[in-house]
N, CA, C and O atoms as a DFTB+ gen file, in Angstrom:
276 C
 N C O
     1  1       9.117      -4.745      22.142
     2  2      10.554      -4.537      22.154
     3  2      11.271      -5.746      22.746
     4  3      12.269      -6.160      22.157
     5  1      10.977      -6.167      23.523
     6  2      11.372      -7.601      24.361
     7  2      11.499      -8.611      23.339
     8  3      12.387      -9.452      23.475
     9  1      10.713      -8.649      22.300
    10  2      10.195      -9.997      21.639
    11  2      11.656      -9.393      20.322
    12  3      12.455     -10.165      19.793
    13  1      11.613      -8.179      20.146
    14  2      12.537      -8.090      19.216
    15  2      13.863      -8.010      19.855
    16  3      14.612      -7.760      18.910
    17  1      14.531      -8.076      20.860
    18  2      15.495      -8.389      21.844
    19  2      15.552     -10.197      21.948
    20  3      16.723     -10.494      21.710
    21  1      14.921     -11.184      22.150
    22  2      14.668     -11.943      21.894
    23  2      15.393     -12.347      20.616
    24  3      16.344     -13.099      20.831
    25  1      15.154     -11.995      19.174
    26  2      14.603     -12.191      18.074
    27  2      16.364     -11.916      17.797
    28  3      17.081     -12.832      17.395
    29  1      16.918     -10.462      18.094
    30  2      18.163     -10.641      17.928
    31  2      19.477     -11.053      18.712
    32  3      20.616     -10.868      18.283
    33  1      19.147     -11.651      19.951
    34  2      19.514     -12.719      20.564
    35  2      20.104     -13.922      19.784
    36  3      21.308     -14.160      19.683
    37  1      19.101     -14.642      19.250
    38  2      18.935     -15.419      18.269
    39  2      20.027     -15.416      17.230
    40  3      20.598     -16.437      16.846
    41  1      20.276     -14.197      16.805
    42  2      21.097     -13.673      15.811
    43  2      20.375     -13.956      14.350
    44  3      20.966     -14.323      13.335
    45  1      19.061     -13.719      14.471
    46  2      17.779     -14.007      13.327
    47  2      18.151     -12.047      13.004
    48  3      18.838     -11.977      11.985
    49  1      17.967     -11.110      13.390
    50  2      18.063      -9.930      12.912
    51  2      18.992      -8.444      14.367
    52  3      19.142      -8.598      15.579
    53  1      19.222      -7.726      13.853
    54  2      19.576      -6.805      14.542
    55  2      18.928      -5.743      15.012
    56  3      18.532      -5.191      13.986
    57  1      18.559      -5.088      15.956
    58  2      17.309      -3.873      16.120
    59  2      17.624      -2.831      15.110
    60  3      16.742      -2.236      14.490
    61  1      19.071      -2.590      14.933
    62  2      19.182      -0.966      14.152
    63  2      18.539      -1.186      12.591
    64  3      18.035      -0.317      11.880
    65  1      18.751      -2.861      12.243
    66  2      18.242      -2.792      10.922
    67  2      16.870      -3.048      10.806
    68  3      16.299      -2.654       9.789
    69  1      16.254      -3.633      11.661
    70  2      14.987      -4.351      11.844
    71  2      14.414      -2.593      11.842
    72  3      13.606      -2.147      11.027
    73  1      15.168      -1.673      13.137
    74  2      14.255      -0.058      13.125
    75  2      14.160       0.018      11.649
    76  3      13.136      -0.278      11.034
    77  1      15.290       0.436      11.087
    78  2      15.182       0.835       9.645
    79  2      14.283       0.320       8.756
    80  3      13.520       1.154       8.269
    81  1      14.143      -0.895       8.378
    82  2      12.898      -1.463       7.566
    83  2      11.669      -0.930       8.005
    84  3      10.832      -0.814       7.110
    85  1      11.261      -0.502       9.357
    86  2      10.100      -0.167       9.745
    87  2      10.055       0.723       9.514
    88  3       8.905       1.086       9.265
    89  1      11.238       1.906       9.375
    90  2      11.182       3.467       9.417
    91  2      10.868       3.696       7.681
    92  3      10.102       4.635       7.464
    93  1      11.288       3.072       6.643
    94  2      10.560       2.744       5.596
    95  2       9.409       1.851       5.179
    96  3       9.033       1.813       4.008
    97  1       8.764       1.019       6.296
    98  2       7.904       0.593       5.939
    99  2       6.379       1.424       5.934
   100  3       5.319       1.310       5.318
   101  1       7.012       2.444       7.149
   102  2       5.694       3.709       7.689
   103  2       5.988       4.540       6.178
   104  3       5.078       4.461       5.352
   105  1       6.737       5.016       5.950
   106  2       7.064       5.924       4.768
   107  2       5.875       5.525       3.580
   108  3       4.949       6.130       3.039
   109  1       6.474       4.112       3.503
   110  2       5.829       3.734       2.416
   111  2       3.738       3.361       2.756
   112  3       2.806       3.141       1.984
   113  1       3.823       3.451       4.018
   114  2       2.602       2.950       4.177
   115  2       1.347       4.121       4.549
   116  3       0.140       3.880       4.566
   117  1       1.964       5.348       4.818
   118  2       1.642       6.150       4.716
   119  2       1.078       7.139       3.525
   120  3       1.974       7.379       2.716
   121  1      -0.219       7.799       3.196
   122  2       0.036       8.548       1.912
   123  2       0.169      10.255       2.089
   124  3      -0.717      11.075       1.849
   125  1       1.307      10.474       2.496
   126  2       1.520      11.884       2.378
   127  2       2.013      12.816       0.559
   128  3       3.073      12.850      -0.065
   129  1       1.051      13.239       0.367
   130  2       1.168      13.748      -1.075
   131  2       2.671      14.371      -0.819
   132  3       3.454      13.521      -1.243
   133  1       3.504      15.658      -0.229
   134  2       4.404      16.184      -0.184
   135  2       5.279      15.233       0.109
   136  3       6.381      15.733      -0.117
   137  1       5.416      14.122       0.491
   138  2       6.889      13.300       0.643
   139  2       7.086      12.556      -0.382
   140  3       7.488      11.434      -0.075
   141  1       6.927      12.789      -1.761
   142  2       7.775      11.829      -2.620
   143  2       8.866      11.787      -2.661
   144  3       9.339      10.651      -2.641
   145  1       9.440      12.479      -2.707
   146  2      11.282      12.336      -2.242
   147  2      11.405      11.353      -1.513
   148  3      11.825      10.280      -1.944
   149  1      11.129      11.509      -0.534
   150  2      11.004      10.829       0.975
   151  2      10.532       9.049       0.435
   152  3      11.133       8.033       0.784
   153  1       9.717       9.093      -0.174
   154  2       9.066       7.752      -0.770
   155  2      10.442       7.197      -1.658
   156  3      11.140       6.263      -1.263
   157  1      10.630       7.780      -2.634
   158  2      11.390       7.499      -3.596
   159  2      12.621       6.705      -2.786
   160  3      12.933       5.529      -2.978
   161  1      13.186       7.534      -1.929
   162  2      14.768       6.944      -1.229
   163  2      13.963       5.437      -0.393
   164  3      14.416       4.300      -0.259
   165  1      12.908       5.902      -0.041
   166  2      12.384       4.571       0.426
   167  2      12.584       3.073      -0.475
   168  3      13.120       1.997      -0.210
   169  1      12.055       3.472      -1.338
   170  2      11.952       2.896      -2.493
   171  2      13.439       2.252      -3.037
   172  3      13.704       1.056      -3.159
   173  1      13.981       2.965      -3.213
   174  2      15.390       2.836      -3.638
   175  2      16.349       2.218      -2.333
   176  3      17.520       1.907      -2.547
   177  1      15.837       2.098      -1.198
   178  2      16.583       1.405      -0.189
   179  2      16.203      -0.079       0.072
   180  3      17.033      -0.946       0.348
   181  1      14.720      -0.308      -0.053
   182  2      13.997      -1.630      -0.411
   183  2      14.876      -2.333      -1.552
   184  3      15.492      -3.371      -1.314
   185  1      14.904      -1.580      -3.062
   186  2      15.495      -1.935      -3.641
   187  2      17.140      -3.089      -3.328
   188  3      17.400      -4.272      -3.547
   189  1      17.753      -2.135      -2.841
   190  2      19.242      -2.440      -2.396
   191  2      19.794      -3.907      -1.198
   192  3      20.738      -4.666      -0.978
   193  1      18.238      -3.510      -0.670
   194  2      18.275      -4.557       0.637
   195  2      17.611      -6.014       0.609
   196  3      17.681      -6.867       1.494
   197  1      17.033      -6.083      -0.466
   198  2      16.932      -7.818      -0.522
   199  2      17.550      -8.921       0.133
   200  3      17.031      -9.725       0.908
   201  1      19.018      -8.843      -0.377
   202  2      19.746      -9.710       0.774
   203  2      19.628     -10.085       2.072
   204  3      19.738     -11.225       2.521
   205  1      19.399      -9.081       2.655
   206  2      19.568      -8.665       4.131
   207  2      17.751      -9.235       4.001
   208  3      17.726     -10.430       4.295
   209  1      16.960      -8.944       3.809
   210  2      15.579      -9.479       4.148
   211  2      15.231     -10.840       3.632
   212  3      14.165     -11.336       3.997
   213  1      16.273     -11.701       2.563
   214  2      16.147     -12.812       2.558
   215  2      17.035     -14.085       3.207
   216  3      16.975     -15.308       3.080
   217  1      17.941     -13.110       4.010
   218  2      18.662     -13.490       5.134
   219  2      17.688     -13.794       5.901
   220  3      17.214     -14.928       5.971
   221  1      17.274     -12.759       6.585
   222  2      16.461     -12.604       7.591
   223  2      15.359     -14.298       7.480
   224  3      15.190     -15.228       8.269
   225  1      14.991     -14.086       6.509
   226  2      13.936     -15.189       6.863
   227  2      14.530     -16.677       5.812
   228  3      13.823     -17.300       5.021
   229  1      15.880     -16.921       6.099
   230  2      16.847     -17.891       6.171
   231  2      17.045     -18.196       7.425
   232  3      17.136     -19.366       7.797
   233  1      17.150     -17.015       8.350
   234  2      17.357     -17.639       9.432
   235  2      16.302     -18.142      10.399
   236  3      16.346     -18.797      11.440
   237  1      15.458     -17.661       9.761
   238  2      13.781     -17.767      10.622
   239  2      13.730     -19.344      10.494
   240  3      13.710     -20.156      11.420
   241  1      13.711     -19.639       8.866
   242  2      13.226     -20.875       8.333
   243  2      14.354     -21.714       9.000
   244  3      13.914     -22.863       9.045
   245  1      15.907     -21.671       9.671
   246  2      16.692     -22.896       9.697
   247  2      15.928     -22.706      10.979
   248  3      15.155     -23.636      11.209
   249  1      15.948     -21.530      12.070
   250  2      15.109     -22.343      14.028
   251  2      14.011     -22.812      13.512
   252  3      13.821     -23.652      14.392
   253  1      13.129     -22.957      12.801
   254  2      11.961     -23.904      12.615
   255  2      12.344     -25.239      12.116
   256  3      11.975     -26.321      12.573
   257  1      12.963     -25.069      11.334
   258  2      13.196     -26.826      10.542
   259  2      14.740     -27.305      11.970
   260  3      15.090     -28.485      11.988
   261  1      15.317     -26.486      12.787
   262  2      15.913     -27.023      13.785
   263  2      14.777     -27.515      14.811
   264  3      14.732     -28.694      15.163
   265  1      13.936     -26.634      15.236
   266  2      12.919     -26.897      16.028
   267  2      12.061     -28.343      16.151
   268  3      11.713     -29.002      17.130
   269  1      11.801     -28.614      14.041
   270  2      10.729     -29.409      13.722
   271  2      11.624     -30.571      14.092
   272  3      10.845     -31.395      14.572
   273  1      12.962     -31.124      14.128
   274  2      13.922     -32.100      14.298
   275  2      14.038     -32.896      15.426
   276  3      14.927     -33.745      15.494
């Protein structure tokens, strides 16, 4: 938790969205036969959020190439 406090410090990501990707990443990583629903909205939220996760590692990549300077 520290390291992700850290991380949005930075202003590289935010905890509420960073929770969320994880709270669908268990969904999806999980195989519960009765939650397809549950999968599906997963699914369909991955979908929507690209941006926001190729943000994310826009900002990763500029503190490294600031770093490498």
């Amino acid at each position: 938790m520290e390291l992700l406090k850290e991380i949005e410090k930075e202003g590289i990501v935010d905890i509420d969205s960073w929770s969320e990707f994880r709270k669908v990443r268990n969904i999806l990583a999980h195989d519960y036969p009765d939650d397809l629903e549950e999968k599906a909205e997963a699914i369909n939220y991955l979908i929507e959020k690209p941006p926001n996760l190729i943000g994310v590692i826009e900002k990763i990549e500029s503190k490294i190439n600031k770093q490498g300077n």
